[in-house]
C-alpha positions as CSV (number, residue, x, y, z in Angstrom):
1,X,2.1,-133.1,50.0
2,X,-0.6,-130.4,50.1
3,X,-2.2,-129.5,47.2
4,X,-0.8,-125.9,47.6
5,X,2.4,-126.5,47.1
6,X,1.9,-126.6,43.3
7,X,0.8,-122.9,43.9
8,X,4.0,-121.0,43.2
9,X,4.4,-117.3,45.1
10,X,1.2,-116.7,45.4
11,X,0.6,-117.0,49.0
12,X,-2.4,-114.3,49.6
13,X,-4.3,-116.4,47.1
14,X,-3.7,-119.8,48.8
15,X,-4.9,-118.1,52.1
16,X,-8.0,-116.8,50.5
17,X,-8.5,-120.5,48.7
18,X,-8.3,-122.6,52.3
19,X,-10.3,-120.4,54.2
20,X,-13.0,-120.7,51.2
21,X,-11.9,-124.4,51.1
22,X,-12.8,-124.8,55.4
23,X,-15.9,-122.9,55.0
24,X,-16.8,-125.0,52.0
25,X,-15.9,-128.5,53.9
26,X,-18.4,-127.0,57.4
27,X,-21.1,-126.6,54.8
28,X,-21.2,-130.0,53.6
29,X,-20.7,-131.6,56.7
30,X,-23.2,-129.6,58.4
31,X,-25.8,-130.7,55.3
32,X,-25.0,-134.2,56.0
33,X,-25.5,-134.0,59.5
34,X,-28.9,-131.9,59.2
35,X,-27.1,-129.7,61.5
36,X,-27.7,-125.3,60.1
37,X,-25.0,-124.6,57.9
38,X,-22.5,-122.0,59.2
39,X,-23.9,-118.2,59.0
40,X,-20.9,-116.7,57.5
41,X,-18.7,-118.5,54.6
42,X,-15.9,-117.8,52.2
43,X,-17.4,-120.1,50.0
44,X,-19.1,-119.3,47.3
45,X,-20.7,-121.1,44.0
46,X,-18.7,-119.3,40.8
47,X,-15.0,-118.0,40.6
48,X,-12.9,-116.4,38.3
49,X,-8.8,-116.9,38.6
50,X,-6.9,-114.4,36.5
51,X,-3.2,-113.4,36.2
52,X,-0.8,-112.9,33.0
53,X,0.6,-116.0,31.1
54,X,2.3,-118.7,33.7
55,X,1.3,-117.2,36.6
56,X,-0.5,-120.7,37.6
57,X,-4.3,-119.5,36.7
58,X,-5.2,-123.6,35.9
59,X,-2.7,-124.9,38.8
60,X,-4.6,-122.5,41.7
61,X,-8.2,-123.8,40.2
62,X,-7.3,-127.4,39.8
63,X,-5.8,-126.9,43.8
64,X,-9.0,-126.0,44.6
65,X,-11.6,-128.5,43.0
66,X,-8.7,-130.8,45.1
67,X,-9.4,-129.5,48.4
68,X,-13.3,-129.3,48.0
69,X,-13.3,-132.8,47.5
70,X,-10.8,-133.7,50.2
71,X,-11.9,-137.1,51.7
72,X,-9.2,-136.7,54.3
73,X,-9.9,-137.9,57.8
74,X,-7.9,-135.7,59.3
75,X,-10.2,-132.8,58.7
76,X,-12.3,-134.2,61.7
77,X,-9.7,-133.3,63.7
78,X,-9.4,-129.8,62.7
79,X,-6.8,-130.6,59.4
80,X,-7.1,-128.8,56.6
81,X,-8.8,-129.8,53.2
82,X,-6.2,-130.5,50.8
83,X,-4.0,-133.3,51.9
84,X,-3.4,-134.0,48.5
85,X,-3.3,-138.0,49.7
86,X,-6.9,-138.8,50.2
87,X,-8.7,-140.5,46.7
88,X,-10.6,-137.0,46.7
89,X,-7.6,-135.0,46.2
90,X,-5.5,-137.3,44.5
91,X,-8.1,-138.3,41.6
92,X,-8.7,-134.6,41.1
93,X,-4.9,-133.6,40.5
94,X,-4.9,-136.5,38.0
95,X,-8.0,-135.3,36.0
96,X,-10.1,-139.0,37.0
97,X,-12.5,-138.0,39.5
98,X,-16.4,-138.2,38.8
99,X,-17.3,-134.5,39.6
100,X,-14.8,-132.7,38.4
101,X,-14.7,-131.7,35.2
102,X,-11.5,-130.0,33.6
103,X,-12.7,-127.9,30.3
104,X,-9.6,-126.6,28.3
105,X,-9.5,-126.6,24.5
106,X,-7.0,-126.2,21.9
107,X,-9.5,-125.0,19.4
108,X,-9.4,-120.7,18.5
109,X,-12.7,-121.1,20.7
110,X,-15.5,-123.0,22.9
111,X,-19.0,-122.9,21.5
112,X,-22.3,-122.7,22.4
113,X,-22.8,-126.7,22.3
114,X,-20.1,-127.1,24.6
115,X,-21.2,-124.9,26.8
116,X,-24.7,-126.4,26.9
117,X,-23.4,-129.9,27.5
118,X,-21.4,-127.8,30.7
119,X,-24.3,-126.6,32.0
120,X,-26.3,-129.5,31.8
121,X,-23.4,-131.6,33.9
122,X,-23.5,-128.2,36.3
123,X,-27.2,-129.0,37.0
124,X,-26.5,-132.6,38.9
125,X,-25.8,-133.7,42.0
126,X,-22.3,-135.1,43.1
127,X,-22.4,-138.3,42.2
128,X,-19.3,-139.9,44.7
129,X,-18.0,-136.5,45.7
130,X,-18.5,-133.5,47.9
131,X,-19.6,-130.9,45.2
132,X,-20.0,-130.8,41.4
133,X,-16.8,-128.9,40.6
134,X,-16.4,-127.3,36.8
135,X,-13.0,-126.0,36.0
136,X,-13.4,-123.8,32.9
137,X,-9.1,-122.9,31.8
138,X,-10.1,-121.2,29.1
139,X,-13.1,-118.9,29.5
140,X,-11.7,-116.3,27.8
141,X,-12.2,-118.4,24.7
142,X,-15.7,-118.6,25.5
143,X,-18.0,-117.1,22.3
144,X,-20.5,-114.4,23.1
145,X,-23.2,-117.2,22.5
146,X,-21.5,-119.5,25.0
147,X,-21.0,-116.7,27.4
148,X,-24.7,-116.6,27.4
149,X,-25.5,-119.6,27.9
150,X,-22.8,-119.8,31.0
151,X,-24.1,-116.8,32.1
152,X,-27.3,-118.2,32.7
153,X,-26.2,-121.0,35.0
154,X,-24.2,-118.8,37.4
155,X,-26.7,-117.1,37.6
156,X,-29.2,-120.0,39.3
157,X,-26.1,-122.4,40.3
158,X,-27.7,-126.0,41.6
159,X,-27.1,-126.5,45.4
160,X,-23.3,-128.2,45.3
161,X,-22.1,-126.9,41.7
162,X,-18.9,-124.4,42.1
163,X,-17.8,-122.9,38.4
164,X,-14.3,-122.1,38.2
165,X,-13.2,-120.1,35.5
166,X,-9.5,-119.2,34.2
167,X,-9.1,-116.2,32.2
168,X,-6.1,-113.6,31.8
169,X,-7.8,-111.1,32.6
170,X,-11.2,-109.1,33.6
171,X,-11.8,-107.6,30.4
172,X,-11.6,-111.3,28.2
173,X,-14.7,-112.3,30.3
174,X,-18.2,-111.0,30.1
175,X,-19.3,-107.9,32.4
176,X,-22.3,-110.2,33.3
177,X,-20.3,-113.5,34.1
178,X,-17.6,-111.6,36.0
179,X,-20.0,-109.5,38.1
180,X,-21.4,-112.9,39.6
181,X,-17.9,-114.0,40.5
182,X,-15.4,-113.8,43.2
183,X,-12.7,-112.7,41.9
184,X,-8.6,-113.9,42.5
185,X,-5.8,-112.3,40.7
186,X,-2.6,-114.1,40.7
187,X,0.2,-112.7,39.7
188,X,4.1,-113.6,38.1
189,X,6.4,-115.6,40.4
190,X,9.1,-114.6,41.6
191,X,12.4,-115.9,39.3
192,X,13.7,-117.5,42.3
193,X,10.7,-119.3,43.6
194,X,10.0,-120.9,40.2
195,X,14.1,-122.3,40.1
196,X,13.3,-123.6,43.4
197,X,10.2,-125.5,41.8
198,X,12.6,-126.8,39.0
199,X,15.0,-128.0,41.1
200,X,12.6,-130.0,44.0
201,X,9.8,-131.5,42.1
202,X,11.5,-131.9,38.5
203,X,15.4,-132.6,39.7
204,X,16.7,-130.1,37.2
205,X,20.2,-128.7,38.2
206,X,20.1,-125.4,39.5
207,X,22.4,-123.4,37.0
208,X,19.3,-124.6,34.2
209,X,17.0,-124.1,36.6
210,X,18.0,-120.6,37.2
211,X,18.6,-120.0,33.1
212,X,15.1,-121.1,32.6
213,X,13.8,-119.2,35.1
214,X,15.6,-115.9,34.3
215,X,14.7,-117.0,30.5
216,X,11.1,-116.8,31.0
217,X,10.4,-114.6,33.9
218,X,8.7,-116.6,36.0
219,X,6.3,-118.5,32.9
220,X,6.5,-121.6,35.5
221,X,4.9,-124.0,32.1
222,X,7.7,-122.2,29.8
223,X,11.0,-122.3,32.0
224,X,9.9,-126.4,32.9
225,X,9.9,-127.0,28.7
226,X,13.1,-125.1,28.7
227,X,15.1,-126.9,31.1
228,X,14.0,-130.3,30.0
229,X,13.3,-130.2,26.0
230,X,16.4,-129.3,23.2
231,X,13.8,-128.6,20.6
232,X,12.3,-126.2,22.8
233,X,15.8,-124.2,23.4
234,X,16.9,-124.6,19.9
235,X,13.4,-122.9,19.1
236,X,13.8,-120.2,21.7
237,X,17.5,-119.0,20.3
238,X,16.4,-119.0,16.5
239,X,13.7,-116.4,17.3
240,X,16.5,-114.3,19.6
241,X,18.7,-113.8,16.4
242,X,15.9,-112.3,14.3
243,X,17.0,-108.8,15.4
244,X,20.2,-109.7,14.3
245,X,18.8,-110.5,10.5
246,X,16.4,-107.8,10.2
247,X,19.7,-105.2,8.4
248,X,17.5,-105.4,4.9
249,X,14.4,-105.8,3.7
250,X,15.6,-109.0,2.1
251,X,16.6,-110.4,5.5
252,X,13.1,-108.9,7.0
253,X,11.2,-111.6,4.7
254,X,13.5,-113.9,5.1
255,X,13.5,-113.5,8.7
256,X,9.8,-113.7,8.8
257,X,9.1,-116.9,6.4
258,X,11.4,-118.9,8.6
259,X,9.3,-117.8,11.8
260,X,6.2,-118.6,10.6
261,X,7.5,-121.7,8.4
262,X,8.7,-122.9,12.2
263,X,5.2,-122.3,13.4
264,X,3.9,-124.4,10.8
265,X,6.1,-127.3,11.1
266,X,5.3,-127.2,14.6
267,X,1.9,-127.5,13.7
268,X,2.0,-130.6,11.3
269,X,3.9,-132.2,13.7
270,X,1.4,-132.0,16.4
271,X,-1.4,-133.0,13.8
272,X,0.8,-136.3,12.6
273,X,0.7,-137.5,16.3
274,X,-3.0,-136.8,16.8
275,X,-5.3,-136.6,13.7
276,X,-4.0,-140.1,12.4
277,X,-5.0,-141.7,15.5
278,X,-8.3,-139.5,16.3
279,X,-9.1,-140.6,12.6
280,X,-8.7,-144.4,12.8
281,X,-10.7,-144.4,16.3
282,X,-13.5,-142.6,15.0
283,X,-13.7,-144.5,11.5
284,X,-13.5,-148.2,13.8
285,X,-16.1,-146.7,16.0
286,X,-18.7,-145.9,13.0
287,X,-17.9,-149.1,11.4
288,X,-15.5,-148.8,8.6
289,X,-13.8,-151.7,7.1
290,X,-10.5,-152.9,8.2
291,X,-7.3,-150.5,6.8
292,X,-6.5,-146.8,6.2
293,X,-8.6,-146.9,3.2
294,X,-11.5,-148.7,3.9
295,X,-14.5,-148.0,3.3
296,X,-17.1,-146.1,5.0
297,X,-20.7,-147.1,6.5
298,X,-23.0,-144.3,4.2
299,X,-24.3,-141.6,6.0
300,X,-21.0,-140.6,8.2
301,X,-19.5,-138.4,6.0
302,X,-20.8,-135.3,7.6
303,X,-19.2,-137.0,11.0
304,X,-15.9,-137.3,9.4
305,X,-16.5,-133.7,8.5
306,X,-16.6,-132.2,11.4
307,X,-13.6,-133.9,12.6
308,X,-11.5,-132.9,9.7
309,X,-12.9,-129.4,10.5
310,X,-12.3,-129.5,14.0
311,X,-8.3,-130.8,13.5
312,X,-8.1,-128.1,10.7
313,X,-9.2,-125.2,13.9
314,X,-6.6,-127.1,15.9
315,X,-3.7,-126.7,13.2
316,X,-4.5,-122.8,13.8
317,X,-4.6,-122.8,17.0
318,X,-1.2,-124.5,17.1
319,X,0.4,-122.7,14.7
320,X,-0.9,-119.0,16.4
321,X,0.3,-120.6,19.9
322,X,3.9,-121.3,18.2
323,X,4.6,-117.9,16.6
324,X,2.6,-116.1,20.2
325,X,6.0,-117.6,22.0
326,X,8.5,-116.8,19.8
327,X,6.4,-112.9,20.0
328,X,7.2,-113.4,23.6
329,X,10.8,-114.3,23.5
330,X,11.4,-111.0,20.5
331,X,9.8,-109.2,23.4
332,X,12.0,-110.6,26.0
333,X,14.9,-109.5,23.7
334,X,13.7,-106.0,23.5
335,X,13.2,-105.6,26.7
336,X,16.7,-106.1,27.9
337,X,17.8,-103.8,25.0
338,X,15.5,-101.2,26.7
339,X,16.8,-102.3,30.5
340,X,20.3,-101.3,29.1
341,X,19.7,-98.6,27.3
342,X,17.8,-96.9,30.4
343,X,20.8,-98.1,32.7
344,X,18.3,-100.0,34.7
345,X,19.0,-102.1,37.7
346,X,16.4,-105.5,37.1
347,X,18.0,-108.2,36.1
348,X,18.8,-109.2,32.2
349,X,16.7,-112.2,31.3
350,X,18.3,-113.4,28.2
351,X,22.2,-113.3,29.5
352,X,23.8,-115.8,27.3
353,X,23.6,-113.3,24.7
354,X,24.8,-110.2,26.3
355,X,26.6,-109.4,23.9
356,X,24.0,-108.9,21.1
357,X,21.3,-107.3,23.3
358,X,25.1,-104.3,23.9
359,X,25.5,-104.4,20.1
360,X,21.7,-103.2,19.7
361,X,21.5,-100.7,22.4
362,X,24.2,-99.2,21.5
363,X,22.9,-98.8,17.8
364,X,19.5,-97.3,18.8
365,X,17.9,-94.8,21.5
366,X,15.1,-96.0,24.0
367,X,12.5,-94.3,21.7
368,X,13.2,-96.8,18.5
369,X,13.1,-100.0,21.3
370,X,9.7,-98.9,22.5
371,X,8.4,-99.0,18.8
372,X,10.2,-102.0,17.8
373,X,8.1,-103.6,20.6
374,X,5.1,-101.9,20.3
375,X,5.5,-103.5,16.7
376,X,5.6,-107.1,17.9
377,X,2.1,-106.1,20.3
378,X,0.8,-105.1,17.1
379,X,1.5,-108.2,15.0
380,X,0.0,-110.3,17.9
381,X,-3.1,-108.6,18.2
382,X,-3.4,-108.4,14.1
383,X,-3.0,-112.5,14.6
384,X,-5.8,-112.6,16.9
385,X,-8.0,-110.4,14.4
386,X,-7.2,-113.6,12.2
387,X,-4.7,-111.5,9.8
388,X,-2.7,-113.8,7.5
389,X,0.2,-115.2,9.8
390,X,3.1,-114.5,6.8
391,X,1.2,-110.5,6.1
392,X,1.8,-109.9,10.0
393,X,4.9,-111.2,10.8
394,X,6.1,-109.7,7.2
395,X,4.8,-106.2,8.7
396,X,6.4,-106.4,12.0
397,X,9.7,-107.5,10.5
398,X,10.2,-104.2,8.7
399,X,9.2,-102.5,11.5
400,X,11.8,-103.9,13.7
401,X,14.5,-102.9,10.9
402,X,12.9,-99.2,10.4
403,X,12.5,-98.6,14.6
């Protein structure tokens, strides 16, 4: 299977990718033969993939780094990179191969020291590969400090390094990085196309296939947790009947405690399967004696520190992740209230509660729904301005109830 086909409607980018991806496979064949190196190329040294939530930013960059390494012997005879068979492919989809190396983080950002230790891997040779391939999936969390330092080794790439950053968009990336990129900008898939998806490579029936789909609007990452996990569902229809609880300002607090209660439970739960474990590993590699308790070699504290600080940024992260979907979904809801009210043709995402989503448009005018979700924009952008999760979610509660 190619490594394309995890690339869901986005067919202009795939062409633009293997044309890069031929170009990129005639350099390095003509370097290795000492033959000149073709005058004209796709390929370039930095890229930056954009495109909203789901729209397969990570999936099109990791396809890629797959095809630059393609080991395949078929290209000889004028196949394409990206079998998605050969070692070079196969080790790169799977996150083991030597030169490729996946950055994501589930920290609120990346730092400068990270970024250093990037730029100094960016600065060797291949070591069993093709080319030295970075894949940065979040460098929109990049700090200006760490921008700066990036910015400094697009700017004088080695020979066979390729940077490939992931971002949402144009504006979350420096003017100086983004100038010194080519740029790809994918975009949502289609409803139908990411069903199909569902049903091929995951065997999910299509009637959930579809409902996930439909649910999500094309989030390919969301509608796959939706078809496959009941906690994920059950999540999904608690945050759906908040506009139904929102009559008082009692129920707006209410309403709003529960939500970010949910976030936070989400949260611990995450940190109970990986801080005990990231703990013990750390305390048995500096030394401590056997047990939970045991005691620790002097002068690690300040090691243990920075772990405990860097879980604590994690539990944020988390928890600002878990209340950003349920945003979603209370957008998702008011959309449909707004398709209604307007008479509009596309299709209604969250069906299974038509009946609600005719109760509210019937009770309100278009103008009221367009607050109500300029309201939840505002509480997620007061979240990323590190506002108190309860004081923002409180805030766009009453909102919702005054329209």
């Amino acid at each position: 299977m190619p490594v394309w086909d995890d690339l869901v409607g986005q067919e202009r980018v795939q062409t633009q990718l293997a044309a890069a991806a031929r170009d990129a496979d005639a350099l390095v064949t003509a370097i290795s033969a000492g033959t000149e190196a073709p005058a004209a190329s796709k390929m370039t040294h930095a890229w930056l993939f954009t495109g909203p939530p789901g729209s397969g930013r990570s999936t099109a960059a990791r396809a890629f780094a797959a095809a630059l390494q393609c080991t395949s012997p078929d290209r000889a005879l004028g196949g394409e990179p990206g079998c998605g068979f050969c070692e070079g492919c196969h080790t790169t989809l799977i996150g083991t191969h030597a030169d490729v190396e996946i950055v994501r983080t589930d920290l609120l950002s990346i730092g400068v020291k990270e970024t250093r230790d990037l730029v100094r891997r960016a600065q060797l040779s291949p070591a069993v590969g093709r080319w030295q391939v970075i894949v940065l999936e979040d460098a929109d969390r990049l700090t200006e400090g760490a921008g700066n330092v990036l910015l400094k080794a697009v700017e004088e790439p080695a020979p066979r390094t390729v940077w490939l950053l992931c971002a949402p968009s144009l504006e979350d990336v420096l003017p100086t990085i983004r100038s010194r990129c080519r740029h790809l900008t994918l975009r949502t898939p289609p409803v139908a196309a990411v069903a199909d998806v569902l049903v091929r490579r995951d065997g999910i029936e299509p009637a959930v296939a579809a409902a996930a789909a439909r649910a999500t609007q094309g989030h390919i990452g969301r509608a796959r947790r939706l078809a496959t996990d009941e906690a994920a569902r059950t999540r999904r229809a608690s945050a759906l009947r908040l506009p139904l609880r929102v009559d008082d300002v009692g129920g707006c607090l209410k309403a709003a405690q529960e939500l970010v209660d949910a976030a936070a439970e989400d949260a611990k739960q995450v940190a109970e399967e990986v801080d005990t474990k990231e703990t013990e590993e750390l305390r048995a590699a500096l030394g401590a004696a056997a047990g939970t308790g045991g005691r620790m070699p002097r002068g690690t504290a300040g090691v243990m520190k920075e772990l405990e600080d860097r879980q604590k940024r994690r539990r944020t992260r988390t928890q600002r992740d878990s209340l950003d979907l349920a945003l979603t979904d209370l957008t998702g809801f008011y959309r449909d209230v707004l398709a209604l009210q307007l008479g509009s043709s596309v299709a209604i995402a969250n069906e299974e509660i038509r009946p609600d989503l005719d109760r509210i448009a019937r009770e309100s005018g278009p103008e009221r729904t367009l607050r109500r979700i300029e309201a939840i924009i505002a509480c997620r952008e007061a979240l990323d301005r590190n506002v108190a999760p309860l004081l923002a979610v409180e805030a766009m509660t009453m909102s919702l109830r005054a329209g």
